[in-house]
N, C-alpha and C positions, 0 to 999 in steps of 0.2 A: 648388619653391623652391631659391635658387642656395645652394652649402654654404659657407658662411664658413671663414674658416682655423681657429675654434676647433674644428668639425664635424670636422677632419680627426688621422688620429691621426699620431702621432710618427713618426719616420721606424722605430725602433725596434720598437713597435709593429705597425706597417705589415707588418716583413719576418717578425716570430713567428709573424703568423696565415696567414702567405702558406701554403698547401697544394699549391701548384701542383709538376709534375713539372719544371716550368721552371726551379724557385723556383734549384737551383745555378747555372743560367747566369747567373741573373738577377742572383745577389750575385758572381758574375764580372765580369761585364757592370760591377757598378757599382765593385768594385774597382779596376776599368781606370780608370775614368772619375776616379773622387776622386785616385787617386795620378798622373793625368796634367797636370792644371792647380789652379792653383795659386789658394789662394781660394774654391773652388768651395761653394756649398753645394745641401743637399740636402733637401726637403722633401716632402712626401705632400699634393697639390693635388687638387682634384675629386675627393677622397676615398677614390682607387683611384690615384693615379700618381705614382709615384718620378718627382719632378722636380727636374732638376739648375740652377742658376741661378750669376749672376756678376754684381755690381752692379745686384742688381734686377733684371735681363733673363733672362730663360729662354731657355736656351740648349737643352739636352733633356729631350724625357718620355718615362719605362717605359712602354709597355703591354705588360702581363703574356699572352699567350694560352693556349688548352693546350697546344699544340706548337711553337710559339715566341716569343722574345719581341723586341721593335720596340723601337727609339732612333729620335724625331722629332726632328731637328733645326730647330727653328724657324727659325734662316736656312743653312739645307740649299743653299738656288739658289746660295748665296753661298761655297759651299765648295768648293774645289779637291776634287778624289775618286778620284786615279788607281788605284786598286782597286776601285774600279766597287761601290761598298757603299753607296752611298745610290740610292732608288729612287724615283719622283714624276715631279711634271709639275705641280703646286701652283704660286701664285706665287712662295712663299716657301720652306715645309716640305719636307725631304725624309726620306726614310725607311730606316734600315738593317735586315733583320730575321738574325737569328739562331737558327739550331736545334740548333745545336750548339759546338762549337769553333769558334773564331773567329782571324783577322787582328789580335792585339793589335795591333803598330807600325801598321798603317792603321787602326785605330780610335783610339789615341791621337795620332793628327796629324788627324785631324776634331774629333776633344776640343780640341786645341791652337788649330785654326784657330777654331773655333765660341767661346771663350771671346778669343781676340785680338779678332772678331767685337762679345764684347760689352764687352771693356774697353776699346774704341774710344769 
């Protein structure tokens, strides 16, 4: 059975029980993300995934792993990338992973493009 949005807990919620070794990149990870565009909001979908949205449209999802963690950009194909940090071959989705520190300025111009994306 499919999890409704009541099924799903708060974004708050979400990141208390996280246990994972990943859990510091991952509230890095979203730090970048929320102070880079403007409007953004953030929600816990399919019950397990930090998802970042912009007028309705989901622009990225967390998946959490043990040793790293992944930004889906749902129109990834659609996004300029000159630092080589999205990965795929999907029609659409493209995929950044991290395991560590990270290319802030190049992932806050994927945030940037991926959200002009959806307030198109």
């Amino acid at each position: 059975m499919a999890k409704t949005k009541a099924d799903n807990p708060t974004v708050p919620e979400y990141l208390e029980k996280l246990s994972s070794p990943m859990k510091p990149l991952l509230l890095e990870l979203r730090q970048t993300i929320m102070g880079t565009a403007n409007d953004l909001r953030e929600d816990v979908k399919w019950g397990n995934c930090l998802t970042f949205s912009l007028n309705g449209k989901n622009i990225i999802q967390t998946v959490l792993g043990k040793d790293k963690v992944t930004l889906i950009f749902f129109e990834g194909v659609n996004l300029k990338d000159p630092m080589r940090l999205l990965q795929g071959e999907g029609k659409k989705v493209r995929s950044a992973r991290f395991t560590a520190g990270f290319n802030k300025s190049a992932l806050q111009a994927l945030v940037r493009a991926a959200a002009k994306i959806a307030g198109s």
